[in-house]
N, C-alpha and C positions, 0 to 999 in steps of 0.2 A: 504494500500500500504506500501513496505517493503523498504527503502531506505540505503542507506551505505555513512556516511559521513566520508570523509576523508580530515582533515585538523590541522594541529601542534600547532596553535597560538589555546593554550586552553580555553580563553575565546570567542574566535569565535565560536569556536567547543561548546561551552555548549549553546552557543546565540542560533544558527541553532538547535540543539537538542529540544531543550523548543521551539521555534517558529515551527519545525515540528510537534510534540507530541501535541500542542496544537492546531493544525490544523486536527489531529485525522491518523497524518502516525505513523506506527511501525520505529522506529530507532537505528540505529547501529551505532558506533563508533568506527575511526581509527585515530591515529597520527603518522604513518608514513605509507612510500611506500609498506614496505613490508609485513605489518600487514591487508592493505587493499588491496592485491593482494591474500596475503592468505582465508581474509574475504569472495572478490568476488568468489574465487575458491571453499569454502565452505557451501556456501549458496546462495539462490535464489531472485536477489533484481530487484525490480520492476524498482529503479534508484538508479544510483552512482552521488554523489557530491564532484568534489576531486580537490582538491589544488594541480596548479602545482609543488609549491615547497616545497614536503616534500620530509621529510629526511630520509635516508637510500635507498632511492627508489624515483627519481621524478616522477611525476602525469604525463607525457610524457611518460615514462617508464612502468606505471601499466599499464596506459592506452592500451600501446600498445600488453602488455604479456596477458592482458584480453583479448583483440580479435583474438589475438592468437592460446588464448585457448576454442575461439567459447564462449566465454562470451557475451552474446548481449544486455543484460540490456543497457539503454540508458545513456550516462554521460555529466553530467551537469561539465564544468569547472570555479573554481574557479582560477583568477590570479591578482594579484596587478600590473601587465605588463600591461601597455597602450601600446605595441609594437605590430604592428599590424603582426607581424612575426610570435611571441606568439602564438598568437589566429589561425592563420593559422597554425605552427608546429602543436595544440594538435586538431584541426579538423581533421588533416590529420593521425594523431595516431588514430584515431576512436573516438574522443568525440564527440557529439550531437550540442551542443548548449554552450555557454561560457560565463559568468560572472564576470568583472570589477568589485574589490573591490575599494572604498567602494560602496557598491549597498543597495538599497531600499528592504524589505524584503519584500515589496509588490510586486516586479519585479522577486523576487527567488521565491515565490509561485508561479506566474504565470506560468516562465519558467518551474517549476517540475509539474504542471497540464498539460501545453502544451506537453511536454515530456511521461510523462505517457501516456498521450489519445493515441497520437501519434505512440507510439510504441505498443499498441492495433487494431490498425487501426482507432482511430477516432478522425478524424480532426476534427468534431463540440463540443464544449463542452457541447449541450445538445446531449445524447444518450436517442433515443428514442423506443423499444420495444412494440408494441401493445399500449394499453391504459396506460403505466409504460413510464415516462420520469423523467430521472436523470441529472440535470443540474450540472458539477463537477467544475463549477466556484461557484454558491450557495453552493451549498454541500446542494440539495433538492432534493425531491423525489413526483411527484404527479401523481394520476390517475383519469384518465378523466379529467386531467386543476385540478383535486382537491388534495392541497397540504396534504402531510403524514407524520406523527409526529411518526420519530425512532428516536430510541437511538443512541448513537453514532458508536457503537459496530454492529448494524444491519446495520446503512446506510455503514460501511466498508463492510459488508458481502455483500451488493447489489453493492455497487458500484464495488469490484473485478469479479463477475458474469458479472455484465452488461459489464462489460470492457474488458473479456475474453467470448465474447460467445463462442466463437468456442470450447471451450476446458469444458472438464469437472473436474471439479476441486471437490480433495480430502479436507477430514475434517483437514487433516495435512495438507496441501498447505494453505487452508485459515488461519489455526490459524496462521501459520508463516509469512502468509501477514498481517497479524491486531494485533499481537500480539508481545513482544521484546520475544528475545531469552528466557531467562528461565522460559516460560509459561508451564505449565503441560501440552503435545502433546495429552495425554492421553485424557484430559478432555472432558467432554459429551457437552459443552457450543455451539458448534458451532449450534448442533442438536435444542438445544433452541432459539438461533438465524433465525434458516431457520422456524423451527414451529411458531414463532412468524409473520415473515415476512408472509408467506404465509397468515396467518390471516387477516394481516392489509392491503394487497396488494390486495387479494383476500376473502373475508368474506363471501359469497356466494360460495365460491369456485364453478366461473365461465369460468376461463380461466387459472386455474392452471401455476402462472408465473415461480416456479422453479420445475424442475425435481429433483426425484432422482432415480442412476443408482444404481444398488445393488450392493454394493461391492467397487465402484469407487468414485462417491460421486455428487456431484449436477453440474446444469447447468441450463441455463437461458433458459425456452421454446422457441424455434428459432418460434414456428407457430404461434407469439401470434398476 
């Protein structure tokens, strides 16, 4: 999952960074309004986390020129405002869900799990497909009740499948969800990633859990 942080006080902004990344999301970085207006506009994030009061641009402000412009990624707000005014203004601009500093970083994971599922359509955080369930509070993966030992790199590549079925998603789309900006687009890694999964998910290849479309790129079998 690909997220965009937007917040000025720079050691917060590097706290969130390291505590995302080491959670296993792809992240982006803005400090200020209008650097994370251009970010959301030019690329595709899975969630925004933005502070309302940055500079050059407040988080009111992005927030609102994002939806605007048909930006739907989910936004998480960041406000040091205990005014319950606040939190009503930046719902009402379009944010998702809202976060009281100083907050527990165990309640900002939660929030950005609940958000992500959420804006997939899936309110339970176990997603379950055939004999394949993915718990995205563990960050596990088992078949038949029987737990499966991926990498961190493969359980990103199933858990964006599992979280998008409907959609077929390209070998660029995933690397851009699991991977920071200056990854080589190019690279052949993803294709090792799905050969891999298919293996370990399916080893018999009995129930074949991921397609591929020719040309377009993979998708979570809906008949499993």
């Amino acid at each position: 999952m690909r997220i965009l942080i937007a917040e000025d006080d720079s050691r917060l902004l590097t706290q969130l960074d390291s505590l995302l990344q080491q959670h296993g999301y792809s992240v982006d970085l803005a400090d200020n309004g209008e650097q994370a207006l251009y970010q959301l506009n030019e690329f595709t994030y899975d969630l925004a986390i933005i502070d309302i009061g940055l500079p050059k641009m407040d988080g009111f402000e992005v927030i609102r020129k994002a939806r605007q412009e048909d930006i739907r990624c989910p936004v998480l707000i960041l406000t040091a405002r205990d005014r319950w005014q606040e939190k009503v203004e930046g719902l009402d601009a379009g944010a998702d869900d809202y976060l009281t500093k100083p907050f527990h970083n165990e309640e900002l994971l939660a929030r950005v799990k609940a958000l992500i599922r959420r804006a997939s359509g899936q309110a339970n955080p176990v997603i379950q497909f055939g004999p394949i369930s993915l718990d995205t509070v563990a960050e596990e993966i088992t078949v038949n009740d029987a737990p499966l030992e991926l990498t961190a790199y493969e359980y990103k590549v199933m858990e964006y499948l599992m979280l998008n079925p409907q959609k077929v998603v390209s070998k660029t789309e995933l690397t851009e969800h699991i991977y920071d900006q200056d990854f080589d687009l190019d690279s052949n890694v993803i294709e090792v990633f799905v050969g891999r999964l298919r293996k370990k998910l399916d080893p018999d290849n009995n129930f074949k859990p991921i397609e591929t479309l020719r040309g377009r790129g993979y998708r979570i079998n809906r008949n499993l």
